[in-house]
C-alpha positions, -999 to +999 in steps of 0.1 A: -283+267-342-278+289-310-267+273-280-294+284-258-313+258-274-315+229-253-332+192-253-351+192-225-326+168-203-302+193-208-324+219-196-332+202-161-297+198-160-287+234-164-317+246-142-300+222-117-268+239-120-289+275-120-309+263-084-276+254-073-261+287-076-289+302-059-310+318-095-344+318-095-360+307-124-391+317-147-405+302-174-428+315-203-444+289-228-463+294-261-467+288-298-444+324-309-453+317-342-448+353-361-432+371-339-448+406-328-445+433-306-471+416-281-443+385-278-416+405-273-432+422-246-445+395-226-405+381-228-387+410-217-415+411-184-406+378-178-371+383-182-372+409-153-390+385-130-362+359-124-324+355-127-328+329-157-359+324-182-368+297-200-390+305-230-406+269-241-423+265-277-449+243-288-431+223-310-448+222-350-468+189-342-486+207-309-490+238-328-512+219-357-530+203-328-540+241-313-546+262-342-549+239-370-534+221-402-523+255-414-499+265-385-474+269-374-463+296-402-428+292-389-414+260-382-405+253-345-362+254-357-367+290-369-388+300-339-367+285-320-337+305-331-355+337-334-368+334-293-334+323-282-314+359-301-341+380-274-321+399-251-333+384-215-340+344-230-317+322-214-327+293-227-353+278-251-368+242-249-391+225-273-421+208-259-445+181-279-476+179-255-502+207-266-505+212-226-473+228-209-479+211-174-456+181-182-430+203-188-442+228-156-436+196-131-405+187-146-387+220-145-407+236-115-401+268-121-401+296-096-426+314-118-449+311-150-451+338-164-480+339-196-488+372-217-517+393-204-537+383-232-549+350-219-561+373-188-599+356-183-592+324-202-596+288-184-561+276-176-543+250-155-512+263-151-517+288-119-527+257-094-500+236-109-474+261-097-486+265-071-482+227-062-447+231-054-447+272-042-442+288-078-461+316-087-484+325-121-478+360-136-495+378-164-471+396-184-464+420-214-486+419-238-497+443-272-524+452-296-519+419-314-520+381-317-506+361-348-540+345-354-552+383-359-524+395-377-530+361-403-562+372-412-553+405-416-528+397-443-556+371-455-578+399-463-558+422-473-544+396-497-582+390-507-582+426-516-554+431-535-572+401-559-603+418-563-580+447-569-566+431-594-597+421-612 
């Protein structure tokens, strides 16, 4: 396993070490489960934004918990790995809760960076940036989500049956 992968009190560690040095700091968070051009995107435009990013995953027990007993399609080790050989990720952290915030107040990143398509949808994380001066950034973004792309290949699945028949 890469060494960008860290626990997450080796993480506040090395952001310690990173703050100390004078880097700023962005963090993206999210499930990353079947990776597509949409991820990679919204990574390399949050890359750009600070000195060191921080890409957290939903570990595979959160991920159940958001999108159901199906998912994750990738387990959180392979996802893991896969985020952390990007060009631009620094590190990558697991987190349990289904809600990043935890995670947000512990590592206080200078930004948040989330891809551009949850533009319009309810979320907590802009005000609890701001709480301590970070900022929230819509990022990246692409013609696709993994939910879409699953039903996709469900249906075309579906078709090559009947096909079949």
């Amino acid at each position: 396993m890469s060494e960008k992968i860290l626990d997450r009190a080796t993480l506040l560690a090395r952001v310690a070490e990173a703050r100390a040095s004078g880097k700023r700091v962005a963090l993206t968070n999210g499930v990353f489960d079947l990776l597509h051009v949409g991820h990679v995107r919204s990574i390399r435009a949050a890359a750009r934004l600070a000195d060191v990013l921080i890409v957290a995953l939903n570990a595979d027990a959160s991920v159940r918990q958001l999108k159901g007993p199906g998912r994750p399609i990738v387990s959180e080790r392979h996802r893991a790995e896969v985020i952390a050989a990007l060009e631009g990720v620094t590190w990558v952290t697991l987190f349990d809760e289904v809600d990043v915030a935890p995670l947000l107040r512990a590592v206080r990143p200078d930004i948040h960076a989330k891809g551009a398509d949850y533009r319009g949808q309810p979320m907590r994380e802009p005000s609890c940036v701001e709480d301590w001066g970070g900022r929230f950034v819509l990022v990246g973004g692409g013609p696709d989500s993994t939910t879409a792309m699953i039903a996709r290949a469900a249906a075309s699945l579906a078709q090559d049956v009947n096909d079949a028949r």
